[in-house]
N, CA, C and O atoms as a Tripos MOL2 file, in Angstrom:
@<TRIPOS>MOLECULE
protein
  268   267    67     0     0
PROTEIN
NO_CHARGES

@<TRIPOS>ATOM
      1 N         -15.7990   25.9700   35.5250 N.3       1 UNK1
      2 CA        -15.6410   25.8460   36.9590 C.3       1 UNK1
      3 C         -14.7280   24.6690   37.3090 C.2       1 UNK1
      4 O         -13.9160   24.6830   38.2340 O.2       1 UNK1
      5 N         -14.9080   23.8350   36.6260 N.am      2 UNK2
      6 CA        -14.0050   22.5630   37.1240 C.3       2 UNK2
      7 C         -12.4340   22.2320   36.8640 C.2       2 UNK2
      8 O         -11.7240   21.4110   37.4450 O.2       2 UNK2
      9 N         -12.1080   23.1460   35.7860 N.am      3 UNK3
     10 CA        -11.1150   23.4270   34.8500 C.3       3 UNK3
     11 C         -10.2190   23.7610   36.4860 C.2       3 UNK3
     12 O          -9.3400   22.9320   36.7210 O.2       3 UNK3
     13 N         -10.3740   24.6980   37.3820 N.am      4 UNK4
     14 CA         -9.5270   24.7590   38.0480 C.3       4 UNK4
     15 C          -9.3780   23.7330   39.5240 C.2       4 UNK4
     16 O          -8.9410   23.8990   40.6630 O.2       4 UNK4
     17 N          -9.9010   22.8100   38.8870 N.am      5 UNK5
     18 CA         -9.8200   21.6930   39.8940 C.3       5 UNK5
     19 C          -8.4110   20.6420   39.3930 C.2       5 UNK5
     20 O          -7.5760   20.1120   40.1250 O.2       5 UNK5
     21 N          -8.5130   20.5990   38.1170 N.am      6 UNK6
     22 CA         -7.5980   19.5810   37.4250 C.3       6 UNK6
     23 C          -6.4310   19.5260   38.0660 C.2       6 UNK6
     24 O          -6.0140   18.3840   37.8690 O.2       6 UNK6
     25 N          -5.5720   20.1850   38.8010 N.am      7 UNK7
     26 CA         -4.3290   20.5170   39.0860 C.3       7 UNK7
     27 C          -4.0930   19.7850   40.8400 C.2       7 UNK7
     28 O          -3.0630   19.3340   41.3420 O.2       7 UNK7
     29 N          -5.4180   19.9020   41.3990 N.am      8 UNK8
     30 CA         -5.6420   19.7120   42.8730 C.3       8 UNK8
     31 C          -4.9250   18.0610   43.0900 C.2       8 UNK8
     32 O          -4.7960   17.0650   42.3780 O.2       8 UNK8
     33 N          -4.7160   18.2880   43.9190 N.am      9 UNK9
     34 CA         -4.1650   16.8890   44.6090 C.3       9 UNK9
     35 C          -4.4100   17.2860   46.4650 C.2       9 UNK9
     36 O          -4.1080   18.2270   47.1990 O.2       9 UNK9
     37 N          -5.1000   16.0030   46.6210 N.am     10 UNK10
     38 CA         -4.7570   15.9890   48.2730 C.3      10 UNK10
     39 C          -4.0930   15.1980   48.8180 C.2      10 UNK10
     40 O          -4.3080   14.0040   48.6110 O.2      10 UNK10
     41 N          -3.1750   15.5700   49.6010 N.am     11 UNK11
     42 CA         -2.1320   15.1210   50.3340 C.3      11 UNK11
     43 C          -2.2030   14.2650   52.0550 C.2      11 UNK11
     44 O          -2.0200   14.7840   53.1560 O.2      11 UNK11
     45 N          -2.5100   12.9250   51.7410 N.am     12 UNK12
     46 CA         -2.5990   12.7800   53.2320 C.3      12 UNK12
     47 C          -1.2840   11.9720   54.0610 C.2      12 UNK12
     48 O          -0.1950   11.9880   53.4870 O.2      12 UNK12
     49 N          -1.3610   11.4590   55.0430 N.am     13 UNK13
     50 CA         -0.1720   10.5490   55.6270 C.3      13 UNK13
     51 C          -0.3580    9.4080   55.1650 C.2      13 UNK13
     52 O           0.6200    8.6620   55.2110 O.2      13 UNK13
     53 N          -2.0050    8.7100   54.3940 N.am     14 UNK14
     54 CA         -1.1910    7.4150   53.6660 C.3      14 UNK14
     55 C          -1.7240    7.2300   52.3180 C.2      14 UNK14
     56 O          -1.5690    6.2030   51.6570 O.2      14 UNK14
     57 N          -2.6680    8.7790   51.7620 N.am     15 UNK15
     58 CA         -3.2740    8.6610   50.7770 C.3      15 UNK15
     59 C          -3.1580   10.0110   49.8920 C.2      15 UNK15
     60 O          -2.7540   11.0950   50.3130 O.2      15 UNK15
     61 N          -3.5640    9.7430   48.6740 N.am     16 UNK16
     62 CA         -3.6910   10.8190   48.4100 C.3      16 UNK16
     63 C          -4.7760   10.7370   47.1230 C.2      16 UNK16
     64 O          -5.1520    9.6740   46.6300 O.2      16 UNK16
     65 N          -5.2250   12.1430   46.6580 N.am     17 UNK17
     66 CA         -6.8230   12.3290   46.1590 C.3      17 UNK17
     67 C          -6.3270   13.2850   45.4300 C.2      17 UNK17
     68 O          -5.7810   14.3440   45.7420 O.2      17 UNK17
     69 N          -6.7210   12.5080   43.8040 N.am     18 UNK18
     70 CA         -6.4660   13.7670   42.7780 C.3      18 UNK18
     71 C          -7.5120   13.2240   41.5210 C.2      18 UNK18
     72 O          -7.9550   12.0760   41.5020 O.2      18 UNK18
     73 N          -7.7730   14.0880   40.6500 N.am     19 UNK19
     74 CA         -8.7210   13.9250   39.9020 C.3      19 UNK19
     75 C          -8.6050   12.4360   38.8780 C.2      19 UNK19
     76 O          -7.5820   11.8270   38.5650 O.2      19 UNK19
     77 N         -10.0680   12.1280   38.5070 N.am     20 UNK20
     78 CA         -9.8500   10.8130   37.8590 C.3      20 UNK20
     79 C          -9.5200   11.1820   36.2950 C.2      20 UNK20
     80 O         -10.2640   11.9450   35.6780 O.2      20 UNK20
     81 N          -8.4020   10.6150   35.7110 N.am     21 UNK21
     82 CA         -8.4920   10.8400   34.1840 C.3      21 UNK21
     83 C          -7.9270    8.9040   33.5630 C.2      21 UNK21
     84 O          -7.5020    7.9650   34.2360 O.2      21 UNK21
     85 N          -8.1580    9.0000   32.2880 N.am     22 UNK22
     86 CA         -8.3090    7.8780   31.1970 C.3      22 UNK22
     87 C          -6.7870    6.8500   31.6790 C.2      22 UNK22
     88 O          -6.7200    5.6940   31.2600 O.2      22 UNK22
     89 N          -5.6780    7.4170   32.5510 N.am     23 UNK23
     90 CA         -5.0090    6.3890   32.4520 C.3      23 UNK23
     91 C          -4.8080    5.7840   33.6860 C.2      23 UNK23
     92 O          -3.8490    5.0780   33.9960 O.2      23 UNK23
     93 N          -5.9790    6.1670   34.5350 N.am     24 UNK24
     94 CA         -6.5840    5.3900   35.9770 C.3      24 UNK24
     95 C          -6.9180    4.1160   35.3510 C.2      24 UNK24
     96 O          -6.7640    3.3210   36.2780 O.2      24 UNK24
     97 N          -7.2500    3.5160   34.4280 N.am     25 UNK25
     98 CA         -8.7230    2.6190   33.7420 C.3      25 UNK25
     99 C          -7.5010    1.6610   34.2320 C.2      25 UNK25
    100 O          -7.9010    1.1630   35.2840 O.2      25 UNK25
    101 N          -6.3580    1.2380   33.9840 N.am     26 UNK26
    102 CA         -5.3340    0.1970   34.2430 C.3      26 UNK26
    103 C          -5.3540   -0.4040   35.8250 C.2      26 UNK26
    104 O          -5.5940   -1.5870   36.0670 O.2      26 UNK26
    105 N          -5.0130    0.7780   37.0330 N.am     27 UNK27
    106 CA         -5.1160    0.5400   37.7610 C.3      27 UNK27
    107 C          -6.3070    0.0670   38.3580 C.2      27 UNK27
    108 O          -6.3580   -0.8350   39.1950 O.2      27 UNK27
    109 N          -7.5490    0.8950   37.7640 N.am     28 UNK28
    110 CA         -8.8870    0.2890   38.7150 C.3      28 UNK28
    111 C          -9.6900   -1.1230   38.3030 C.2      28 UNK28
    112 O         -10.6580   -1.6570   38.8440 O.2      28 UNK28
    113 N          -8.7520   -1.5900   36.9010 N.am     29 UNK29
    114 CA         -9.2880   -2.3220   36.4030 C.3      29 UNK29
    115 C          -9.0150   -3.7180   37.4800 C.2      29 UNK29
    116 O          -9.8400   -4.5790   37.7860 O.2      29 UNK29
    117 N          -7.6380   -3.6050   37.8980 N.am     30 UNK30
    118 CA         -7.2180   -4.3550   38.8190 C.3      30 UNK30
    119 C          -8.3250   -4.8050   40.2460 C.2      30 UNK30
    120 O          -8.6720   -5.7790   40.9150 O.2      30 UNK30
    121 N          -8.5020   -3.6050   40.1340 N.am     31 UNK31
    122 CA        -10.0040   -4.1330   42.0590 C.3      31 UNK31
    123 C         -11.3690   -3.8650   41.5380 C.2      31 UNK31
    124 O         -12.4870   -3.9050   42.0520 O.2      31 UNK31
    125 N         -10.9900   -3.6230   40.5330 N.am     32 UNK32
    126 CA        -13.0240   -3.5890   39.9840 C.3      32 UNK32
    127 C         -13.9270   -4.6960   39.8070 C.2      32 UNK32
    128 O         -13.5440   -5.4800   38.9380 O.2      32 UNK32
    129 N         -15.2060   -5.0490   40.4740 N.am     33 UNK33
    130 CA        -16.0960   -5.6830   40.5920 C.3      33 UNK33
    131 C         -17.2880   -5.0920   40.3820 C.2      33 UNK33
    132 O         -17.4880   -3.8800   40.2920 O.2      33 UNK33
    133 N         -18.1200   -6.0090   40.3000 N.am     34 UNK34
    134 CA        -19.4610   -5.9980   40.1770 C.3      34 UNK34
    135 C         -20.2750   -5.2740   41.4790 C.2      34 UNK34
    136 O         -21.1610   -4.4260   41.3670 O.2      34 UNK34
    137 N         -19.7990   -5.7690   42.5960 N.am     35 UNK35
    138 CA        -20.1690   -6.0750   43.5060 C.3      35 UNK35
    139 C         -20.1870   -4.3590   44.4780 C.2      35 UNK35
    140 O         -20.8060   -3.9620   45.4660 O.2      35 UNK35
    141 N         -19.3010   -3.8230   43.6750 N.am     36 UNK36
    142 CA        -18.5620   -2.5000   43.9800 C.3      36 UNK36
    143 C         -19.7750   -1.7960   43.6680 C.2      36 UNK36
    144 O         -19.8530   -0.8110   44.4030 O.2      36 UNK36
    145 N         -20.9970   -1.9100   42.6920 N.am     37 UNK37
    146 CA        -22.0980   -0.8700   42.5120 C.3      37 UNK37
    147 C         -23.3990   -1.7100   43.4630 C.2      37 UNK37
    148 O         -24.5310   -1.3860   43.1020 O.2      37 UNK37
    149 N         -23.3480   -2.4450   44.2920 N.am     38 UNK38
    150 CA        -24.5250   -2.9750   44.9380 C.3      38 UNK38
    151 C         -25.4920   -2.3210   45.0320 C.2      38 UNK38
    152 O         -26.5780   -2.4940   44.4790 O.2      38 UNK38
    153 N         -25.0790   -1.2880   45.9410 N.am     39 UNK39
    154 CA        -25.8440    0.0400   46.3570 C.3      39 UNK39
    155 C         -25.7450    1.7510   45.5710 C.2      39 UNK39
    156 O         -26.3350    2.8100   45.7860 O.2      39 UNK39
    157 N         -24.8020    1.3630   44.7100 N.am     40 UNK40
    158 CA        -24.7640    2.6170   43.8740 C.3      40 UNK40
    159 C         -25.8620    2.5180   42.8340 C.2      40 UNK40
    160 O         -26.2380    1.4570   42.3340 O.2      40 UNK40
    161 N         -26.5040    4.1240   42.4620 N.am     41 UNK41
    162 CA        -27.6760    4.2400   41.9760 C.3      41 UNK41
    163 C         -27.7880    3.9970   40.4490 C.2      41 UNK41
    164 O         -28.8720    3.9660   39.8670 O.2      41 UNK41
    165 N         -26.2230    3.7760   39.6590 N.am     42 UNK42
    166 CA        -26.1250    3.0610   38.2100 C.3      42 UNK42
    167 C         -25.2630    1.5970   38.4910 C.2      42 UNK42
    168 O         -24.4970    1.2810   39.4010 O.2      42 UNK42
    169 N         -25.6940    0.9440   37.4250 N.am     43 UNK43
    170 CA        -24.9430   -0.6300   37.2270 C.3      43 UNK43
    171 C         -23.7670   -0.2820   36.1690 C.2      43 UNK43
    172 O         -24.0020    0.5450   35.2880 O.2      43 UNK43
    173 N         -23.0080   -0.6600   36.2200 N.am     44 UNK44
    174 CA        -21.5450   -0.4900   35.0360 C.3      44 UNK44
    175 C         -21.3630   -1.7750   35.1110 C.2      44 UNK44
    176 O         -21.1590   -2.4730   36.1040 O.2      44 UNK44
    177 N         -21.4820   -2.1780   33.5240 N.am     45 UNK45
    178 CA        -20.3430   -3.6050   33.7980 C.3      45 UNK45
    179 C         -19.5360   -4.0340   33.3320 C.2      45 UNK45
    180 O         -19.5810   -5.1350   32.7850 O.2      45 UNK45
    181 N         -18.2910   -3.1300   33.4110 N.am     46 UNK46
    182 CA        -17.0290   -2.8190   32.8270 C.3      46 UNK46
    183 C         -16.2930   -1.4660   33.8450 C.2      46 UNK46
    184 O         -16.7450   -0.4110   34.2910 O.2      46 UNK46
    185 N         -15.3500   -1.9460   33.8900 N.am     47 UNK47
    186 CA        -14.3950   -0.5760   34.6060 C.3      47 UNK47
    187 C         -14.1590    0.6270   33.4850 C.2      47 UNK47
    188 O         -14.1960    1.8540   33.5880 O.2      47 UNK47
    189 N         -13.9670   -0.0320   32.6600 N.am     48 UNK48
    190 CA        -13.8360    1.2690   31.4340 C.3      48 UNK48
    191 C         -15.2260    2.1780   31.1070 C.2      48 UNK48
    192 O         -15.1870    3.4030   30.9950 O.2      48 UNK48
    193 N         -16.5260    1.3320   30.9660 N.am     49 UNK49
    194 CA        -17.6150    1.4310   30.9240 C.3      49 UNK49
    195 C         -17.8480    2.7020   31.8000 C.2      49 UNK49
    196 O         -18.1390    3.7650   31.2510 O.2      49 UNK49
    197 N         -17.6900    2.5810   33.5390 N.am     50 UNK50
    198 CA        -17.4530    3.4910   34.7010 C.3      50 UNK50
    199 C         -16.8220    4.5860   34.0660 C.2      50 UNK50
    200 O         -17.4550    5.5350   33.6030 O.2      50 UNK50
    201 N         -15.4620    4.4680   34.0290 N.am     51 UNK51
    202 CA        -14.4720    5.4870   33.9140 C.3      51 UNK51
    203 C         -14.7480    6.6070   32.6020 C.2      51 UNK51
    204 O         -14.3730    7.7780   32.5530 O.2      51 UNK51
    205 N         -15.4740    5.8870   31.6420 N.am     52 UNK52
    206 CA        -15.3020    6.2450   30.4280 C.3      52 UNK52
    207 C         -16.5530    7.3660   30.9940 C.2      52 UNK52
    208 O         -16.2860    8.5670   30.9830 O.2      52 UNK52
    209 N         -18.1800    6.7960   31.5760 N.am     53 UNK53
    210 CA        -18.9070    7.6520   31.7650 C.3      53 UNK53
    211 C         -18.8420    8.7270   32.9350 C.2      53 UNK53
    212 O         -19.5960    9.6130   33.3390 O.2      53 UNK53
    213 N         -17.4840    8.1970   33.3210 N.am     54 UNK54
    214 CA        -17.6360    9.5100   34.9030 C.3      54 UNK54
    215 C         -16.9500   10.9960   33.9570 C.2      54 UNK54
    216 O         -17.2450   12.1760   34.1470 O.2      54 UNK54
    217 N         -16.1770   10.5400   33.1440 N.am     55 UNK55
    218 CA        -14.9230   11.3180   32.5660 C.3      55 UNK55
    219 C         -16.0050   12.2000   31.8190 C.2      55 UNK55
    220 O         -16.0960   13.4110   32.0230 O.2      55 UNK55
    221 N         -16.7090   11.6020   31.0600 N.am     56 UNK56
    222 CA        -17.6170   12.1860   30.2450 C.3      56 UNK56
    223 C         -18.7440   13.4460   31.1200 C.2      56 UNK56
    224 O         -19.1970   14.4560   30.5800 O.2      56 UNK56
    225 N         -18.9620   13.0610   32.4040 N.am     57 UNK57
    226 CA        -19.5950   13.6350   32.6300 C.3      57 UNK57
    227 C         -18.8700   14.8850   33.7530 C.2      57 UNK57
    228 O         -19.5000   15.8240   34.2380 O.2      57 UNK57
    229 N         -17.5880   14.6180   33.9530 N.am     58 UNK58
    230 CA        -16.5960   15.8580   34.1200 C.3      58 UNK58
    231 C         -16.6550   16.4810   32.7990 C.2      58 UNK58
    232 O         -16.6640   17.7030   32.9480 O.2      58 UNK58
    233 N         -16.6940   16.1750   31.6820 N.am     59 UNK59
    234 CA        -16.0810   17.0770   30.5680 C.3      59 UNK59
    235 C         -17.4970   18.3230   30.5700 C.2      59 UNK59
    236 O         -17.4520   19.5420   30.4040 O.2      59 UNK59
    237 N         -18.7130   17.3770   30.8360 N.am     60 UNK60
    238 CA        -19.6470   17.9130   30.9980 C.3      60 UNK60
    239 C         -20.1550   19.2590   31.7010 C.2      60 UNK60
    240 O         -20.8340   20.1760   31.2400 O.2      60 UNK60
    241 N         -19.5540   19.0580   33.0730 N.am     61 UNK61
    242 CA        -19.6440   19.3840   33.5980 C.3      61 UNK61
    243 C         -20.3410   19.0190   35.1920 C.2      61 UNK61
    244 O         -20.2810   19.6020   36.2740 O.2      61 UNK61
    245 N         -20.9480   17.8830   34.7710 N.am     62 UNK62
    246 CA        -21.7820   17.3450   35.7720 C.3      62 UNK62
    247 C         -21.7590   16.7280   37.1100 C.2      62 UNK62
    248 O         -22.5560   16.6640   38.0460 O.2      62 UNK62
    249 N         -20.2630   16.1840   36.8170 N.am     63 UNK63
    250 CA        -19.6380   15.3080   37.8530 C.3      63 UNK63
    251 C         -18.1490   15.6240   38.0870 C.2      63 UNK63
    252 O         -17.3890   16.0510   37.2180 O.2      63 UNK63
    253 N         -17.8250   15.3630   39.3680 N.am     64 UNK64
    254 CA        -16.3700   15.5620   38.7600 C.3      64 UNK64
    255 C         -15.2820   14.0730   39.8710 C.2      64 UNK64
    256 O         -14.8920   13.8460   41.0160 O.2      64 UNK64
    257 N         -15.2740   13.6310   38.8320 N.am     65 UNK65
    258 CA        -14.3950   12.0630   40.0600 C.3      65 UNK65
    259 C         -12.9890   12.4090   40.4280 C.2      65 UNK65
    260 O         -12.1190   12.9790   39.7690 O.2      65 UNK65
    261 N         -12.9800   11.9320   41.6270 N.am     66 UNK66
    262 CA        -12.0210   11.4380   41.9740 C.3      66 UNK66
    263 C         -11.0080    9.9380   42.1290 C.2      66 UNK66
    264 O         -11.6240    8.8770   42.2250 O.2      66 UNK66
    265 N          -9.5880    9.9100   42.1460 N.am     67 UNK67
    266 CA         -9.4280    8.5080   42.6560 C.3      67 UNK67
    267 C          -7.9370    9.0510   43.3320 C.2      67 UNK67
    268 O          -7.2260    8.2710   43.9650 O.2      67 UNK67
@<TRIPOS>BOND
     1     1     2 1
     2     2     3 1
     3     3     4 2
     4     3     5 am
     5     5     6 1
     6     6     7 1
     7     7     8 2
     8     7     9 am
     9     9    10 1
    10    10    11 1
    11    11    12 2
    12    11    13 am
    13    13    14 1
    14    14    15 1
    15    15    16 2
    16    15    17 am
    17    17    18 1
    18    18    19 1
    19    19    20 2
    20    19    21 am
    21    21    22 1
    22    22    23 1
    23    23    24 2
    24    23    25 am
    25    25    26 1
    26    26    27 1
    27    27    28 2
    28    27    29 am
    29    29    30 1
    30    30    31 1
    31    31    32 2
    32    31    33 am
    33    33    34 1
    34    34    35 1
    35    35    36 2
    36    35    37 am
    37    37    38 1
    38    38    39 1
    39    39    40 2
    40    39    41 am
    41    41    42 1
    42    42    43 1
    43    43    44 2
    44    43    45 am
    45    45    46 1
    46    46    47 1
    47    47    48 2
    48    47    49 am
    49    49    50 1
    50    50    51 1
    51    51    52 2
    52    51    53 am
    53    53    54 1
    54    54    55 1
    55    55    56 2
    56    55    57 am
    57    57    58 1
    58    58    59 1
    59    59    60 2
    60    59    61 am
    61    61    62 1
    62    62    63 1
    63    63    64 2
    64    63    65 am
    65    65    66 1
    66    66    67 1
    67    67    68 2
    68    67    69 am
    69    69    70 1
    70    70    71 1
    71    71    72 2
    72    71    73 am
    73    73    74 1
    74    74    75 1
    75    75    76 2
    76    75    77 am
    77    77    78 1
    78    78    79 1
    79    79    80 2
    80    79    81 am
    81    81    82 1
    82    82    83 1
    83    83    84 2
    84    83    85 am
    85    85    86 1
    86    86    87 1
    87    87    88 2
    88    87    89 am
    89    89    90 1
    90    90    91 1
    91    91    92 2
    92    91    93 am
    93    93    94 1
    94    94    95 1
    95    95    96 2
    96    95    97 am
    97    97    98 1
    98    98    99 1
    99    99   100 2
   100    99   101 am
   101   101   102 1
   102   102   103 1
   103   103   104 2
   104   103   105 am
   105   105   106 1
   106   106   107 1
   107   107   108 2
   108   107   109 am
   109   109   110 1
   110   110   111 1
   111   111   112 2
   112   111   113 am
   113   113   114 1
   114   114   115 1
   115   115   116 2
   116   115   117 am
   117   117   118 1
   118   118   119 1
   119   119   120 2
   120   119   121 am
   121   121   122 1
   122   122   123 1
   123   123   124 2
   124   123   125 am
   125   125   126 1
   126   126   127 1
   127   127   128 2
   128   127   129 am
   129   129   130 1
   130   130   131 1
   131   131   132 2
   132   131   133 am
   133   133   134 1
   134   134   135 1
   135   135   136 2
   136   135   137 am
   137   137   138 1
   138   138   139 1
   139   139   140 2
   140   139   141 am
   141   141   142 1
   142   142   143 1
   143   143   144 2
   144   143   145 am
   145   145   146 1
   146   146   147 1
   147   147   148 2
   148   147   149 am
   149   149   150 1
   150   150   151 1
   151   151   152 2
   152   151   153 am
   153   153   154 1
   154   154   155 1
   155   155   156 2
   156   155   157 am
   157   157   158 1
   158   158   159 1
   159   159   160 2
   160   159   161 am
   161   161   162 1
   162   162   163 1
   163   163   164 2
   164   163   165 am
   165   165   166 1
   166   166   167 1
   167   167   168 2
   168   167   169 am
   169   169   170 1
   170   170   171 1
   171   171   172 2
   172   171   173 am
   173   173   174 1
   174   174   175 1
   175   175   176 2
   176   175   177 am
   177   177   178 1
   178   178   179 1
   179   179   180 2
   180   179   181 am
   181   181   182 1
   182   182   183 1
   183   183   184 2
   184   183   185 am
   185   185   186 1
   186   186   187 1
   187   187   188 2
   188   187   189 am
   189   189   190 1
   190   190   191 1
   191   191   192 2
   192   191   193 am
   193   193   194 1
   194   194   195 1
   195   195   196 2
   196   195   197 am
   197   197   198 1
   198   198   199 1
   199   199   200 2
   200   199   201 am
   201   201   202 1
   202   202   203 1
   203   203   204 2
   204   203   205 am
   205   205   206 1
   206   206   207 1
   207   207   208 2
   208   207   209 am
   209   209   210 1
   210   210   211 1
   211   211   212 2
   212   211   213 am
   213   213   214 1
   214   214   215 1
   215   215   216 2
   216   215   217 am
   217   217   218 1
   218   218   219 1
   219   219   220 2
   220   219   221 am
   221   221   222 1
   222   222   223 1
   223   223   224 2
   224   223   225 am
   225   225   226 1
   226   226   227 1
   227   227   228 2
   228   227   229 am
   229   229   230 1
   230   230   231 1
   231   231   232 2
   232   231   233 am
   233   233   234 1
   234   234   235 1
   235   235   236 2
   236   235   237 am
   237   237   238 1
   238   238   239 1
   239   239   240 2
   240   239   241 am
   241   241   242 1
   242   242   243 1
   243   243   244 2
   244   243   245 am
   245   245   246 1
   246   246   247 1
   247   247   248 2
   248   247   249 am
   249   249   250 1
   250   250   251 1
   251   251   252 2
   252   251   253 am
   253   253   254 1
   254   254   255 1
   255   255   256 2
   256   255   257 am
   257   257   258 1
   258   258   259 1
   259   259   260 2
   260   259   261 am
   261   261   262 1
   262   262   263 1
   263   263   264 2
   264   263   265 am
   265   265   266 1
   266   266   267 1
   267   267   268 2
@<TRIPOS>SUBSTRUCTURE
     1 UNK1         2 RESIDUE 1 A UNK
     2 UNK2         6 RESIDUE 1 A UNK
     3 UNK3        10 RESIDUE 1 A UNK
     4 UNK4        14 RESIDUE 1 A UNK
     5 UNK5        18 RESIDUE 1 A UNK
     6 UNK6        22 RESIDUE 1 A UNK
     7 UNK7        26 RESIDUE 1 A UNK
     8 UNK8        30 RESIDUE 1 A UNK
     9 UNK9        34 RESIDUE 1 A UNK
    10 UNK10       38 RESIDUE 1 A UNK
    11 UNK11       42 RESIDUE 1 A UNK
    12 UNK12       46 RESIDUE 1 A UNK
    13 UNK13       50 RESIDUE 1 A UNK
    14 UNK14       54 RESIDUE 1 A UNK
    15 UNK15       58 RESIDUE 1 A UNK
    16 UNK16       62 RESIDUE 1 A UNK
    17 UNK17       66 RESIDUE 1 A UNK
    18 UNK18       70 RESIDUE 1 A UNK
    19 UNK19       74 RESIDUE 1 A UNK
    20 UNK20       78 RESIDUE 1 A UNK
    21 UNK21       82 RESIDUE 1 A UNK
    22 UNK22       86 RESIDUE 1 A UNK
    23 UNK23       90 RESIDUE 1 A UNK
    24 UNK24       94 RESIDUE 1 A UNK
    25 UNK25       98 RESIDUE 1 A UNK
    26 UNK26      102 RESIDUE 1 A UNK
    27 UNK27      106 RESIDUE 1 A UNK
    28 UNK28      110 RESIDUE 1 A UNK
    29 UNK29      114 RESIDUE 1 A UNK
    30 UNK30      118 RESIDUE 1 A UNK
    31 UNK31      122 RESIDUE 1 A UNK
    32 UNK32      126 RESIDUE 1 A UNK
    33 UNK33      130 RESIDUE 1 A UNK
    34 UNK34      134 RESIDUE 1 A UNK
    35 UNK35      138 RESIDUE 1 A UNK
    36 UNK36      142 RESIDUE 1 A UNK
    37 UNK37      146 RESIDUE 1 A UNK
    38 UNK38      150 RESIDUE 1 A UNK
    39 UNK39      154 RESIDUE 1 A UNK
    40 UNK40      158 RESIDUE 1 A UNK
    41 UNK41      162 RESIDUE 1 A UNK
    42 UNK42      166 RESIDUE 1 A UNK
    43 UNK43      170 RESIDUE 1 A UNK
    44 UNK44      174 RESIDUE 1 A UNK
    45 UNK45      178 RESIDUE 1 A UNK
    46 UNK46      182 RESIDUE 1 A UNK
    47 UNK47      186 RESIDUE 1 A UNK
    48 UNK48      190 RESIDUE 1 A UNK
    49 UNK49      194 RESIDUE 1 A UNK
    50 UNK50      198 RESIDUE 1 A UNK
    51 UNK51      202 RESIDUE 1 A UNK
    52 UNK52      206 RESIDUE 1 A UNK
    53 UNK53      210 RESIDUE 1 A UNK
    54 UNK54      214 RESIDUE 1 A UNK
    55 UNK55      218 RESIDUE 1 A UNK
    56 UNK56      222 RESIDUE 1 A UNK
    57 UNK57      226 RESIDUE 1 A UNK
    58 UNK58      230 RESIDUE 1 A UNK
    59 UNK59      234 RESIDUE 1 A UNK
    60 UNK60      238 RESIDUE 1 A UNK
    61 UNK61      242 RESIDUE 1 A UNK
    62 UNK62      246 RESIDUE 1 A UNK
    63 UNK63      250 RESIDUE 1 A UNK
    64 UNK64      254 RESIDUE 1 A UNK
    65 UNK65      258 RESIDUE 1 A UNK
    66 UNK66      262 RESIDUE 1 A UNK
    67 UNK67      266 RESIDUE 1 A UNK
């Protein structure tokens, strides 16, 4: 099911939204904090740590990220 998501991109006037894959980890490493899971229902404490388990759980099937 998700397989035909990979390709999607959304297009806005100052953003845009396309699926998360392994060579995001550079860029998000840049604004990633701690502080960023306050209220989110897991702790990561590492950006790669994040990325590595969201990816995993697209391959899965379970999740599917965006950035």
């Amino acid at each position: 099911m998700f397989s035909k998501w990979d390709a999607c991109l959304f297009n806005g006037c100052l953003l845009q939204i396309r699926p998360l894959n392994y060579t995001d980890i550079t860029s998000l490493q840049k604004v990633f904090s701690l502080d960023l899971f306050e209220y989110y229902p897991s702790y990561f404490s590492s950006c790669d740590e994040f990325v590595n388990k969201k990816i995993i759980e697209k391959e899965k099937q379970i999740y599917y990220p965006w950035v």
